[in-house]
Every structure is written in structure tokens, then in C-alpha cells.
C-alpha positions as CSV (number, residue, x, y, z in Angstrom):
1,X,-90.6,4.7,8.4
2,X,-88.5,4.5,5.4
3,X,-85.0,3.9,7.5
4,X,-86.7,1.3,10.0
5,X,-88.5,-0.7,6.9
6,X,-84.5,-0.3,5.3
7,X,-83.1,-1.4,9.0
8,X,-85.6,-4.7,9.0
9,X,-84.8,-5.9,5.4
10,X,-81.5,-5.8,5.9
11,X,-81.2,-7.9,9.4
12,X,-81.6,-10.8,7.6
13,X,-79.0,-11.3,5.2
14,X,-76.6,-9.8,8.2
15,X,-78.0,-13.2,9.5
16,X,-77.8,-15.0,6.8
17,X,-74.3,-14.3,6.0
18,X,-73.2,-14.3,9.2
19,X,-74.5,-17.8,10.0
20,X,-73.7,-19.4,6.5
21,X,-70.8,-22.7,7.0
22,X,-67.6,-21.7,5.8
23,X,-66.4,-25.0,4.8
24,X,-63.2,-25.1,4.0
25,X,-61.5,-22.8,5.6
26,X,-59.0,-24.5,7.9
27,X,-55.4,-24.0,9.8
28,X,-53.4,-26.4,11.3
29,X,-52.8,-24.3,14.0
30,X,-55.7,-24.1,15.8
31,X,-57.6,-27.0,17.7
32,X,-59.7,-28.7,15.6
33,X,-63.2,-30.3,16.6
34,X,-65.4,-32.1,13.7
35,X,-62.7,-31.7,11.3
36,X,-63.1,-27.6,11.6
37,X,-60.7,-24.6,13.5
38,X,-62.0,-24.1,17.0
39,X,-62.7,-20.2,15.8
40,X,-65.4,-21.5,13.2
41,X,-67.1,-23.5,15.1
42,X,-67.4,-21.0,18.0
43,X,-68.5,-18.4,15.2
44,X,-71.0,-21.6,13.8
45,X,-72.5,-21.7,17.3
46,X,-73.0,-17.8,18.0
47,X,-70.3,-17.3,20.6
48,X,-68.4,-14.3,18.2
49,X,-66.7,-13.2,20.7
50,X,-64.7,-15.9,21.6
51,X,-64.9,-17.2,17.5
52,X,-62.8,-13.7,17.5
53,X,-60.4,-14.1,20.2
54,X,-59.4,-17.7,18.9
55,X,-58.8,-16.2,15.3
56,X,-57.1,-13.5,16.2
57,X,-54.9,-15.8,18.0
58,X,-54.0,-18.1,15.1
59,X,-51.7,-16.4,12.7
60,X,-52.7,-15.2,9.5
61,X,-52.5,-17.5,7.0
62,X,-52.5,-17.6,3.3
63,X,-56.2,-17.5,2.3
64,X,-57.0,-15.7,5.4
65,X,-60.3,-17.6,7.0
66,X,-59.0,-16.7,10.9
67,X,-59.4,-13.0,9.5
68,X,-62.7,-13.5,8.0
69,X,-63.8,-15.0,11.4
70,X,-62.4,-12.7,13.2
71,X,-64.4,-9.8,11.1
72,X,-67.5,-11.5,10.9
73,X,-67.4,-11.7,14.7
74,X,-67.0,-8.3,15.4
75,X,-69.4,-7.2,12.7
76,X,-71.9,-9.6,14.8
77,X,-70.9,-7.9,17.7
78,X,-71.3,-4.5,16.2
79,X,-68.4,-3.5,16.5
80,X,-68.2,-2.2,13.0
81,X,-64.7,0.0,13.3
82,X,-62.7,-3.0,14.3
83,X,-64.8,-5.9,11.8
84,X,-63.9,-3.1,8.9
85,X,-60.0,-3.0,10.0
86,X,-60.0,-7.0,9.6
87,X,-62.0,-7.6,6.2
88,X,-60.9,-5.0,4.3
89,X,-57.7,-6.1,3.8
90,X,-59.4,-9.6,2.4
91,X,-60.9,-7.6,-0.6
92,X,-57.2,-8.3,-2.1
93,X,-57.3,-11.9,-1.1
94,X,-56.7,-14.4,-4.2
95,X,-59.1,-16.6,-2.7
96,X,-62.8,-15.3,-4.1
97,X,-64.7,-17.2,-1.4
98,X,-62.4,-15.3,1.5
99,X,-62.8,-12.2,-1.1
100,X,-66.2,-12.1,-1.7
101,X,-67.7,-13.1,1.9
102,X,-65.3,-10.1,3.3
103,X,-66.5,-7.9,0.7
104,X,-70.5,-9.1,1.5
105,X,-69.6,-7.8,5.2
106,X,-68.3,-4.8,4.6
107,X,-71.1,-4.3,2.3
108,X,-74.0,-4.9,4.7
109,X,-71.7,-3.0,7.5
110,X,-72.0,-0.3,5.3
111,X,-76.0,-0.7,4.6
112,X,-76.1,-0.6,8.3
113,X,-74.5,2.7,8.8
114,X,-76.9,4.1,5.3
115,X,-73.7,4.5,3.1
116,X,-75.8,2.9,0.6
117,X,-73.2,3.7,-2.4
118,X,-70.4,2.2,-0.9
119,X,-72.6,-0.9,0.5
120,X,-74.1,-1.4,-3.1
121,X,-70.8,-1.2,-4.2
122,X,-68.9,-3.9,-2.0
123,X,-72.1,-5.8,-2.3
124,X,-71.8,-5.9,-6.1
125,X,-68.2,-6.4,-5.6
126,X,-69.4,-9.9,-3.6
127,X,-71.7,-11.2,-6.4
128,X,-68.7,-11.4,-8.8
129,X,-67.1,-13.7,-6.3
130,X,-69.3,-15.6,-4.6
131,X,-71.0,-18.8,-5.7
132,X,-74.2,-20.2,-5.8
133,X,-77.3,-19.1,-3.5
134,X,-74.4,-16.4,-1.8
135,X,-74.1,-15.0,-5.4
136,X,-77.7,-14.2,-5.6
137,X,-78.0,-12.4,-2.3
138,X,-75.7,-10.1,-2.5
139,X,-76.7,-9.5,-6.0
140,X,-79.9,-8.7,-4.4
141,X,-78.8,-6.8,-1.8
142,X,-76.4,-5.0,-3.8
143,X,-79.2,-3.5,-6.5
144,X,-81.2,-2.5,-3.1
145,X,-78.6,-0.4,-1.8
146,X,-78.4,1.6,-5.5
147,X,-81.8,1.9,-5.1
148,X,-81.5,3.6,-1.5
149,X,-78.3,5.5,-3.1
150,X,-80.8,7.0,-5.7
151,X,-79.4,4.7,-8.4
152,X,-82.3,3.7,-10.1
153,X,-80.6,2.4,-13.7
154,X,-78.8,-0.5,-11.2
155,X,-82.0,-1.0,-8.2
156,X,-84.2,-3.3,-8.0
């Protein structure tokens, strides 16, 4: 009961960050509809895997947003191996919003697989770079994991 009430609770910020606008993050590269790179706003409209075969076409620019797509896609595929081997060089990125939405992934990635340490972790990792409402959530979702870890002086 425990692992399916722990599967539930964290669907929704899976969705949550998976659907949240990345505004922003552009190339010049790619084809551009609404002012956006063709990858978002196939990742905005839920068609991942072509959001990920149009970032992984675009070459990988400074702040890194086609990589971001391109894991955020696969994690919303679940295909969790590959998502991991595109964020996780991101958690280096000087950019915190690239930094912290890679590190959010990886974070509920690993909450999905129960390696609660290392999702609380790259969770917490999130809340120091993120912003606003994103800040919050994975501040949240961070001090759940340590609670699932057994980490009761940083839960919930």
C-alpha cells in the first residue's frame, strides 16, 4: 500500500514538471513556431517523442534547453536510462533554470525507481535553483523523499 500511495503522489509533479513552459529557452537553429524551437513546442503539446528527436537534432548549445527537452521527453516516455544520460550532464550547466529543471527530473526519475536518497537529494539540489512556484515543489518533494529514505530530521 505504502509504495502504490508513494507511486500516486509522485505522478503529479512528474506531470507538473514535465508540462511546466520553458520560456526562454530558444536556438536559432531549429524551426521556430510562436516565437519557440519546434522541440518545445512538440514537448508543450505531449508528442515527446518527436519533442526528442527534434532536440537531439539541434546541436547542443550553450545553456543547453534542446538537452533538457530531449530528457524530459524520454523521462516522459519512461525511458529513464537514456533521460538520465541527457540531464545529468545539465547539473553542471551555469544556467540554474536548465540546472535546476534537469536536476528536478533526475530527482523524481529517481523517486520513481524508490532511490529515495538520491531523489531527495537532486530534488533539494532543484529547490536551490529554481524560482518561484518550481522552488516550492521540489522543496516539497525533496523533504518527502528524506522522509521515504528514513530521514526524518529533513521530511516533511
Amino acid at each position: 500500500m505504502k509504495a502504490m500511495q508513494h507511486r500516486i503522489s509522485i505522478t503529479f509533479p512528474i506531470m507538473a514538471l514535465l508540462t511546466f513552459v520553458l520560456g526562454g529557452c530558444q536556438s536559432t537553429q531549429t524551426i521556430h513556431t510562436a516565437g519557440n524551437p519546434a522541440y518545445i513546442n512538440l514537448y508543450r503539446a505531449g508528442s515527446y517523442n518527436e519533442a526528442f528527436e527534434a532536440a537531439k537534432a539541434v546541436p547542443t548549445s550553450s545553456h543547453g534547453s534542446e538537452r533538457l527537452i530531449a530528457g524530459m521527453s524520454l523521462a516522459a516516455l519512461d525511458r529513464n536510462d537514456e533521460a538520465l544520460s541527457w540531464l545529468k550532464p545539465l547539473t553542471a550547466s551555469p544556467d540554474k533554470n536548465i540546472r535546476g529543471r534537469a536536476e528536478a527530473t533526475i530527482g523524481l526519475i529517481y523517486a520513481d525507481e524508490a532511490k529515495h536518497s538520491e531523489a531527495a537529494r537532486m530534488l533539494q539540489a532543484a529547490s536551490e535553483d529554481l524560482a518561484g512556484p518550481m522552488k516550492g515543489w521540489a522543496a516539497h518533494y525533496g523533504a518527502q523523499e528524506f522522509g521515504y529514505a528514513g530521514d526524518n530530521m529533513r521530511a516533511d
